[in-house]
BANU-611492 format. One record per residue (C-alpha): residue number from 1; x, y, z. Coordinates in steps of 0.2 Angstrom, whole numbers. Layout:
N
{seq NUM&x X&y Y&z Z}
...
//
This chain:
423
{seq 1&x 706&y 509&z -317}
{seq 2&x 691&y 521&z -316}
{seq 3&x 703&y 536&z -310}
{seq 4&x 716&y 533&z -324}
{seq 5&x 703&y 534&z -337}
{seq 6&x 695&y 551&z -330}
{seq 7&x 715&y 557&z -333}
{seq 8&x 713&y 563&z -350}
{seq 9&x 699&y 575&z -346}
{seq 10&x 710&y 586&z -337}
{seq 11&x 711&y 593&z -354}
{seq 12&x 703&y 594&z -369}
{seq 13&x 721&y 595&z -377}
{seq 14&x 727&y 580&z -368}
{seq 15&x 731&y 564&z -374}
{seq 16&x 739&y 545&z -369}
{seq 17&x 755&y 540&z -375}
{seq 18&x 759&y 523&z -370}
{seq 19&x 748&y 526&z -355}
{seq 20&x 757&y 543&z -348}
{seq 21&x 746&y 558&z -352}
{seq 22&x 754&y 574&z -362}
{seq 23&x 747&y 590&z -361}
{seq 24&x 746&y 595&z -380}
{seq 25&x 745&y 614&z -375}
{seq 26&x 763&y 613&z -365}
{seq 27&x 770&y 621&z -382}
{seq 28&x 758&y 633&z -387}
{seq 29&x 759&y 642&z -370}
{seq 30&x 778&y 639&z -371}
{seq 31&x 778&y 648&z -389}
{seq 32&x 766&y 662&z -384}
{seq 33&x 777&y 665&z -368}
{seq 34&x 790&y 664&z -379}
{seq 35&x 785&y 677&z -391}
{seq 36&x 776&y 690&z -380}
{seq 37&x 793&y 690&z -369}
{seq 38&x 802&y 694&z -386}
{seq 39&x 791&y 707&z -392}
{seq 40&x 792&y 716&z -378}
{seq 41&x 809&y 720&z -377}
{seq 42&x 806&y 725&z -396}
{seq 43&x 794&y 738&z -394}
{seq 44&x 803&y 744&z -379}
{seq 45&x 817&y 753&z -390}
{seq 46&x 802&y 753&z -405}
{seq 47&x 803&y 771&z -401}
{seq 48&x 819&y 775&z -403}
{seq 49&x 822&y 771&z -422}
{seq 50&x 825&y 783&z -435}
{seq 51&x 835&y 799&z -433}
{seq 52&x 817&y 806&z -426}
{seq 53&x 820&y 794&z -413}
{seq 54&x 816&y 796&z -394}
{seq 55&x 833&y 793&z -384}
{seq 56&x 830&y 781&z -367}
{seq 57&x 839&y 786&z -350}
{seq 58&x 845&y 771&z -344}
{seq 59&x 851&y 772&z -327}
{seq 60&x 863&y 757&z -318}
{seq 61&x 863&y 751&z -300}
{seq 62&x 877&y 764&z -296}
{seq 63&x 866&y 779&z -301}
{seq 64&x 874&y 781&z -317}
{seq 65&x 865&y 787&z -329}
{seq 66&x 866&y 784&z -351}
{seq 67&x 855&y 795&z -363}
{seq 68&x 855&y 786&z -378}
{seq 69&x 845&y 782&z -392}
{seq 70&x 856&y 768&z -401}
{seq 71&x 848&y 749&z -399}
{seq 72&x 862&y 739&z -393}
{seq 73&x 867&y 751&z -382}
{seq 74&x 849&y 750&z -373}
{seq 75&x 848&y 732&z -374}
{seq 76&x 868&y 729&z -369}
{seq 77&x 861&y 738&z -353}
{seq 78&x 843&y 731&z -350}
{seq 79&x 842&y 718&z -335}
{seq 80&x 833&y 705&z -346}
{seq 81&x 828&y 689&z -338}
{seq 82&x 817&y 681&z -350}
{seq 83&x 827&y 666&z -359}
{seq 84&x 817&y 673&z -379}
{seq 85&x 822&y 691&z -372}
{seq 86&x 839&y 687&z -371}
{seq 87&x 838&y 682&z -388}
{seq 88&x 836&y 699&z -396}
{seq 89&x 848&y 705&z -383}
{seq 90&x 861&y 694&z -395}
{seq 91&x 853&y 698&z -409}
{seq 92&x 858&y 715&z -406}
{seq 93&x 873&y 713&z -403}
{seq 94&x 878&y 701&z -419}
{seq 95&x 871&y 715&z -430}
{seq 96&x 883&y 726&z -420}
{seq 97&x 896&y 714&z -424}
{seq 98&x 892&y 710&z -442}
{seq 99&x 887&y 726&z -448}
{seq 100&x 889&y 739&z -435}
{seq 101&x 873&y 749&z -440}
{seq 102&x 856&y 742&z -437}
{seq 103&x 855&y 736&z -422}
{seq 104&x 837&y 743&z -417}
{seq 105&x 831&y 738&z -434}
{seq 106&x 834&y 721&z -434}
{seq 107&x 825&y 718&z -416}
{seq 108&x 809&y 730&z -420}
{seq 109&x 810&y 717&z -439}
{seq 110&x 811&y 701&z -425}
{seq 111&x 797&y 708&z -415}
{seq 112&x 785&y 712&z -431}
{seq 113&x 790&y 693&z -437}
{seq 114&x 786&y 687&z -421}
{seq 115&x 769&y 695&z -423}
{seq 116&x 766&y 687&z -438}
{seq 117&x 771&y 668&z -431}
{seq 118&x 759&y 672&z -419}
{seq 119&x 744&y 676&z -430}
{seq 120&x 750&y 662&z -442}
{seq 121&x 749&y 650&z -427}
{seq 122&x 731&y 656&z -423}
{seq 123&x 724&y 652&z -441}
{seq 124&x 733&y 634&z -437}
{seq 125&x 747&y 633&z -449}
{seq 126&x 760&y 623&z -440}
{seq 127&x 776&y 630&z -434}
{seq 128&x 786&y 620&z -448}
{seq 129&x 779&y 626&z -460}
{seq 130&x 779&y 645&z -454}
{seq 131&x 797&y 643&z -450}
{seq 132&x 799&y 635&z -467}
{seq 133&x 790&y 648&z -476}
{seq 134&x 797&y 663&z -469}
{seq 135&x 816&y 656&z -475}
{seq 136&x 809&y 654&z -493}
{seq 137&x 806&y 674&z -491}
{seq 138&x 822&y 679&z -482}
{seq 139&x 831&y 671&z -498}
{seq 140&x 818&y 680&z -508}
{seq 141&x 822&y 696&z -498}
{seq 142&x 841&y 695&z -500}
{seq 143&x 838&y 693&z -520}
{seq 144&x 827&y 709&z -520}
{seq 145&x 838&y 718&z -509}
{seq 146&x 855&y 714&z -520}
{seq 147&x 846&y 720&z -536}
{seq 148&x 840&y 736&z -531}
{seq 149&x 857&y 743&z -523}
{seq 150&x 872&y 752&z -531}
{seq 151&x 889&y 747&z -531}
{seq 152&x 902&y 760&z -524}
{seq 153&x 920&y 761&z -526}
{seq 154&x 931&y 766&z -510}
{seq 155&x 939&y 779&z -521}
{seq 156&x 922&y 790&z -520}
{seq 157&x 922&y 800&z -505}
{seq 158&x 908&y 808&z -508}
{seq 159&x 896&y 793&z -507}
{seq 160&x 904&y 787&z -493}
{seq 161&x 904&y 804&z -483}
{seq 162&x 884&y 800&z -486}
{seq 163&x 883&y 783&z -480}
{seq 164&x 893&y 786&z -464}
{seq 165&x 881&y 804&z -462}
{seq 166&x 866&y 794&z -462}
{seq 167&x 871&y 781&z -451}
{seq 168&x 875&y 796&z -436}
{seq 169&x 859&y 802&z -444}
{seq 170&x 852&y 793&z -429}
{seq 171&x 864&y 794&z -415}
{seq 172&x 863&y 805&z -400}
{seq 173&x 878&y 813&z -409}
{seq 174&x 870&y 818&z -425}
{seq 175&x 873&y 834&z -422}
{seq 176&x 893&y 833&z -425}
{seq 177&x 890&y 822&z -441}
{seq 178&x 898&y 837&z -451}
{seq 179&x 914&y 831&z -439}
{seq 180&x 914&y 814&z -438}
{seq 181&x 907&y 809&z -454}
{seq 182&x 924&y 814&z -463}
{seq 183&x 934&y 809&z -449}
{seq 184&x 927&y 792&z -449}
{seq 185&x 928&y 791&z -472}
{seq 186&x 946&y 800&z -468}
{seq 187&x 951&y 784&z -459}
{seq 188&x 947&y 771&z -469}
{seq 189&x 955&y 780&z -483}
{seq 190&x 969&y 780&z -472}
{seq 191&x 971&y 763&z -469}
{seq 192&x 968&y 754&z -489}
{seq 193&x 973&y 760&z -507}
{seq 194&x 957&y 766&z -514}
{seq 195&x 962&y 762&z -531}
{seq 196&x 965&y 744&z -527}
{seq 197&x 955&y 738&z -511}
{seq 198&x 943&y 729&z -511}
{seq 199&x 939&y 729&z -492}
{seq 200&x 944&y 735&z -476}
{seq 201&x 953&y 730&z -462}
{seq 202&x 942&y 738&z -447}
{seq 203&x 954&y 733&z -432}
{seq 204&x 965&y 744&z -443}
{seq 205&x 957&y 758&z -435}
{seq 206&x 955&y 761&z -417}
{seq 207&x 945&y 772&z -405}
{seq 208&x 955&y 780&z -391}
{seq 209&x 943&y 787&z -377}
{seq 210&x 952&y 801&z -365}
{seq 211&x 939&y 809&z -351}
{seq 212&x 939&y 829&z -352}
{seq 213&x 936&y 838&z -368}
{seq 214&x 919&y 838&z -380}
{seq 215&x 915&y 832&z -396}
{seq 216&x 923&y 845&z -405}
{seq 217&x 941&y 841&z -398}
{seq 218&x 940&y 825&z -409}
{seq 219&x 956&y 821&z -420}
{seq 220&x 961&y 808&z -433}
{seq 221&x 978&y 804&z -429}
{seq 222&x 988&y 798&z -445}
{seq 223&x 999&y 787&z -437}
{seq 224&x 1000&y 772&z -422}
{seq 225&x 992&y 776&z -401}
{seq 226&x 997&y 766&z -391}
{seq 227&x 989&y 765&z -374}
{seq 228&x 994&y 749&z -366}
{seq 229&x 1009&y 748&z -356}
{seq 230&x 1024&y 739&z -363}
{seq 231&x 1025&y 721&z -357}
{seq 232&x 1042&y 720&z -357}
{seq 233&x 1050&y 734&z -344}
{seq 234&x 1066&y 744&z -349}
{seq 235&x 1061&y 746&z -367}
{seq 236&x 1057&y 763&z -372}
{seq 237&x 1064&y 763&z -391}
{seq 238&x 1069&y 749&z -404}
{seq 239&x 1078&y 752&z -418}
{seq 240&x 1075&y 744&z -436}
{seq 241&x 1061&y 737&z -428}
{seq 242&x 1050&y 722&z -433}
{seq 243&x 1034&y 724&z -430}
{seq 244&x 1021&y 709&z -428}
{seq 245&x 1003&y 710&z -426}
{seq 246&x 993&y 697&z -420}
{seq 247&x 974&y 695&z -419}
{seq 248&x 972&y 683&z -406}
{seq 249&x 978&y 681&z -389}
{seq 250&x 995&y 673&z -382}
{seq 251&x 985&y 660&z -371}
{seq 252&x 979&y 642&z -371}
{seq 253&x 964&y 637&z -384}
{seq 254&x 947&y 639&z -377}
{seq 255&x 934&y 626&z -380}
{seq 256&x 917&y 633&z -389}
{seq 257&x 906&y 627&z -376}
{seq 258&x 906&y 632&z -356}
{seq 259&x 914&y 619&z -345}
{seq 260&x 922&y 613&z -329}
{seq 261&x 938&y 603&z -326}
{seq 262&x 938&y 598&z -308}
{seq 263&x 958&y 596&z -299}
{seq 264&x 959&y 584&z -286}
{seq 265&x 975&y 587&z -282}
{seq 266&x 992&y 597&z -286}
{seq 267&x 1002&y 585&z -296}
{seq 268&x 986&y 586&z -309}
{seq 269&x 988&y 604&z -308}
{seq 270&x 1004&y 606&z -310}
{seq 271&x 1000&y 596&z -326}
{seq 272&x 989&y 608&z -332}
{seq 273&x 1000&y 622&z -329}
{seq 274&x 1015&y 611&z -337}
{seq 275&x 1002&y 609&z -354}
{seq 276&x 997&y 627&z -353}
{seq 277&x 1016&y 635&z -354}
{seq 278&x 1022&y 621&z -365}
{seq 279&x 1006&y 627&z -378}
{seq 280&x 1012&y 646&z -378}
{seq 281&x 1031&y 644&z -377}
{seq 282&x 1029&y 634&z -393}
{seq 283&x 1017&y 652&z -402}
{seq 284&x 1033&y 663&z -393}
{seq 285&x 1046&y 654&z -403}
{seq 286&x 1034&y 654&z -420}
{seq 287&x 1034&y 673&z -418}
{seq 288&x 1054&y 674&z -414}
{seq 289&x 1057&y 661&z -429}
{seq 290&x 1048&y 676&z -441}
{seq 291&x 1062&y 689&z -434}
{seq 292&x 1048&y 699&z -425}
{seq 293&x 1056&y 711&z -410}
{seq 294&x 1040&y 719&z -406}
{seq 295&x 1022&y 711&z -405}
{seq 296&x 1007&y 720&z -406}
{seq 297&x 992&y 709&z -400}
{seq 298&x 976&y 717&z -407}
{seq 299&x 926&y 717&z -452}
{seq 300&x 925&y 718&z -470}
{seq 301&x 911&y 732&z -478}
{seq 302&x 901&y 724&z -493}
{seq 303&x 906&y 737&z -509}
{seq 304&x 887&y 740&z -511}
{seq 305&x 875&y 755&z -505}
{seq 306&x 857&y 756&z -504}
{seq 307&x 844&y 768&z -501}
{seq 308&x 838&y 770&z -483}
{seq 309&x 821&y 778&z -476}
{seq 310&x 811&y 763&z -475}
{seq 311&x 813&y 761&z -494}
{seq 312&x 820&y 745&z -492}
{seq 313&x 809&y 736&z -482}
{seq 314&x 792&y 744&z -492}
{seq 315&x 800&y 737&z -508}
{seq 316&x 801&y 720&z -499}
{seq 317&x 784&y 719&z -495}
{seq 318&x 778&y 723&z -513}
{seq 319&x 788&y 709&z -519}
{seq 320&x 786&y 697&z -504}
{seq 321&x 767&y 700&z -510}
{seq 322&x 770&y 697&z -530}
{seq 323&x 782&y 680&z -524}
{seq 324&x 768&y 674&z -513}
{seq 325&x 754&y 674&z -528}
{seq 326&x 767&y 661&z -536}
{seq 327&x 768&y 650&z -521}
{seq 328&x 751&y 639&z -514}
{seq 329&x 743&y 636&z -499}
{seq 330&x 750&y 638&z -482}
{seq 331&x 767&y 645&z -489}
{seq 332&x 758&y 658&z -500}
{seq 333&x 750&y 666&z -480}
{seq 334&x 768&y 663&z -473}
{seq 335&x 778&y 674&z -486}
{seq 336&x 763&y 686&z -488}
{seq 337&x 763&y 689&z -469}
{seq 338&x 784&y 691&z -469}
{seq 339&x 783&y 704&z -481}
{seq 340&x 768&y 715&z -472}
{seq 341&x 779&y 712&z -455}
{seq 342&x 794&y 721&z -464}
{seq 343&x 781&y 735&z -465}
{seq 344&x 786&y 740&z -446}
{seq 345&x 800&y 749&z -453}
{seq 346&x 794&y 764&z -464}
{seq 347&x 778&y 764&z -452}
{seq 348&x 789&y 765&z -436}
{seq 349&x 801&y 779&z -444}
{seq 350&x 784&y 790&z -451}
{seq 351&x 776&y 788&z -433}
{seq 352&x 793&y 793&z -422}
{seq 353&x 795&y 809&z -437}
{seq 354&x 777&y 816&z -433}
{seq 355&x 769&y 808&z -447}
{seq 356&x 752&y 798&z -451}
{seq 357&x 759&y 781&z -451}
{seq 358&x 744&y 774&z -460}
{seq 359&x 742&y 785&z -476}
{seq 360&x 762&y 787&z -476}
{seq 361&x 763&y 768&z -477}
{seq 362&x 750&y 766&z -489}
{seq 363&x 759&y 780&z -500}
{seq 364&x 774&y 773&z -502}
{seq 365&x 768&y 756&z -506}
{seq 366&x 758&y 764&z -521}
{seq 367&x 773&y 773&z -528}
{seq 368&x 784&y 757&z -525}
{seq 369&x 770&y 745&z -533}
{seq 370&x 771&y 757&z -549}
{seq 371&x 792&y 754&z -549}
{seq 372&x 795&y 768&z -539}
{seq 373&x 810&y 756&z -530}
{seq 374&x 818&y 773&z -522}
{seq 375&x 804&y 781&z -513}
{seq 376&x 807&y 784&z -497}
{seq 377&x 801&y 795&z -481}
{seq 378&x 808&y 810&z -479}
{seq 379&x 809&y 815&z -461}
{seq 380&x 818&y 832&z -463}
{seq 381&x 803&y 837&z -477}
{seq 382&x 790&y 826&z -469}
{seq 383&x 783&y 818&z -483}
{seq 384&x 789&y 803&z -496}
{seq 385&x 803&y 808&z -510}
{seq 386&x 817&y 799&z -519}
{seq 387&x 826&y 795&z -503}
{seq 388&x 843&y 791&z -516}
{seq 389&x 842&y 811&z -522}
{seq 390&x 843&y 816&z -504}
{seq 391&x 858&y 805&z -500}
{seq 392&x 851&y 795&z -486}
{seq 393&x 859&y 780&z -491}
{seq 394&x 866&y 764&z -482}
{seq 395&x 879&y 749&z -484}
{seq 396&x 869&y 734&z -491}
{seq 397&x 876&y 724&z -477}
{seq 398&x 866&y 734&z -464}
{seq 399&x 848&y 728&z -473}
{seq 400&x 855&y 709&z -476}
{seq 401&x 862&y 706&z -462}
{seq 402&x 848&y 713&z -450}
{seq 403&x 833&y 702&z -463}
{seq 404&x 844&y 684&z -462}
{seq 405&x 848&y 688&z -443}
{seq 406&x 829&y 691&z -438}
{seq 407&x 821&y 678&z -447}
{seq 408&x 836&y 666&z -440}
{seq 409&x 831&y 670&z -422}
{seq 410&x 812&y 672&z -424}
{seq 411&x 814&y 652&z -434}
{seq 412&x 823&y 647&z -419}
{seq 413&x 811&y 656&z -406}
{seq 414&x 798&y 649&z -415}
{seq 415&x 804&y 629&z -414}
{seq 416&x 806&y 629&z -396}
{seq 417&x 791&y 622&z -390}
{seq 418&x 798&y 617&z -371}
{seq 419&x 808&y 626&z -358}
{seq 420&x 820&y 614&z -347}
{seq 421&x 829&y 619&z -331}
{seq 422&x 845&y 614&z -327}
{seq 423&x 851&y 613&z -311}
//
């Protein structure tokens, strides 16, 4: 009796439950493990944002070596070990997916977040209420976001030309955005009716890589490439064709989750095998029911621009701060600390252009608190100007999706307070 009653002073954050001793600082050390493994991989490619940007050389295990300044890139290729690492590795990679720009904003946005929680949890406000709050400013966020960007119609090449230029704007490539940039608006306009569309059909357009050649031997082809070898030998022309196009795969379904299904013997695979044929024979005479002779097997933009150059994000924080005098308590900290995260941003871009990030920062808070909701820093003047006169612009998709995406992941970071291995 004597030794289990000395138990609890192990600890002093110990306690009994039914007689079985829990250590209560299991989950903090588990969140700040959590969080520091994160934000390091966040202010690895810190560095590279903006077009001022430091590039990384990433070399693999067979020597090959990648110069490249673009965040999913860099993290597609970092060995990453760390379970809340491997978050923003993802999180990369759904901003790729959903937006196809941002994708080193929204992880340097996670890691400032990140840094936040973690102050938040040292003045003792509980996890909850933190992850609570910061969803109360990402709703916030998205409202200020929406009202301060500019609707564009597909029909105006001009503006597009300067959202697809500031988007190369920081790419190892930037250099040929006086190429590219039209190609890339060229296609689109290619693909949709301008007067009529109301978005586009990406998978419309398609990438062909060929080794040899530079940059400059780019081409938009106005028409159908076809790389892949025909499935069905002998044919080399159809007449009066029929053409179908397919966006998934002539296969059996695939379950959401991982998993095993363990044979024992042949008569249950043969089973399988029976299921698997029966399933695609019955997609094969769909397709030959429409009249299709020849099967192809192969993202929406928001209609919206807004200005880029860490106007955004500055604009936030002003609001985030007004918002957070018409909350109470522990809610009014959370959002207040959201919005002085989102900082990072203009603060990261005047550091990588040369710039005093402190008096730049402080600037453009002054000028945005005064209604000023365009300022912006200039990297190619070095200083802060209306960031909408010199075209730097960006789909509003880009800054949605990178806020609700790194306050999704930093909620979810945030909320694990235990690491289980399986085996």
């Amino acid at each position: 009796m004597p030794e289990a009653m000395a138990a609890p002073k192990v600890s002093s954050g110990g306690k009994n439950k039914g007689g079985a001793y829990v250590d209560r600082d299991k989950p903090a050390q588990i969140r700040f493990s959590n969080i520091s493994a994160a934000k390091a991989v966040a202010d690895a490619i810190r560095t590279s944002l903006g077009p001022k940007g430091m590039d990384k050389m990433i070399q693999d295990e067979k020597g090959d070596v990648t110069i490249t300044n673009d965040g999913a890139t860099i993290l597609k290729q970092m060995q990453v070990l760390h379970p809340a690492a491997k978050m923003l590795v993802e999180l990369s990679k759904a901003q790729d997916i959903e937006a196809g720009d941002g994708t080193t904003s929204v992880v340097v946005i996670a890691g400032a977040l990140l840094d936040a929680c973690s102050k938040s949890r040292r003045s003792g406000i509980h996890p909850t209420t933190i992850s609570e709050s910061f969803q109360k400013a990402v709703d916030k966020g998205v409202e200020v976001l929406t009202a301060m960007s500019r609707p564009v119609q597909l029909s105006d090449r001009e503006t597009l030309l300067n959202s697809a230029t500031t988007s190369l704007c920081s790419k190892v490539v930037s250099q040929y955005s006086s190429l590219l940039a039209p190609m890339s608006v060229d296609a689109v306009m290619r693909v949709i009716e301008p007067a009529t569309a109301t978005s586009v059909d990406l998978q419309d357009i398609k990438i062909i890589k060929k080794l040899g050649g530079t940059i400059d031997d780019c081409e938009l082809v106005d028409g159908l490439v076809l790389t892949q070898r025909v499935c069905s030998t002998g044919v080399t022309r159809v007449e009066k064709a029929k053409i179908g196009l397919i966006q998934f795969c002539l296969s059996p379904p695939k379950t959401d989750m991982d998993n095993q299904i363990v044979v024992s013997d042949y008569a249950q695979m043969d089973r399988v095998l029976r299921e698997e044929r029966a399933y695609i024979l019955n997609m094969v005479k769909q397709i030959k029911k429409a009249g299709c002779n020849v099967l192809l097997i192969q993202k929406s933009i928001l209609r919206a621009l807004i200005a880029g150059g860490g106007a955004p994000e500055i604009e936030l924080a002003v609001r985030l701060a007004e918002y957070s005098r018409t909350l109470g308590g522990m809610e009014a900290y959370c959002v207040r600390a959201y919005g002085d995260a989102l900082e990072v941003i203009p603060s990261t871009l005047a550091e990588n252009a040369g710039l005093n990030p402190i008096s730049t920062v402080t600037e453009l808070r002054n000028r945005h608190a005064q209604g000023d909701k365009m300022a912006g820093i200039n990297v190619r003047k070095g200083g802060i100007s209306n960031i909408l006169e010199e075209l730097v612009v960006q789909p509003l998709l880009v800054s949605i999706s990178a806020l609700t995406l790194a306050t999704e992941t930093v909620r979810s970071i945030l909320k694990i307070d235990d690491v289980v291995n399986t085996r």
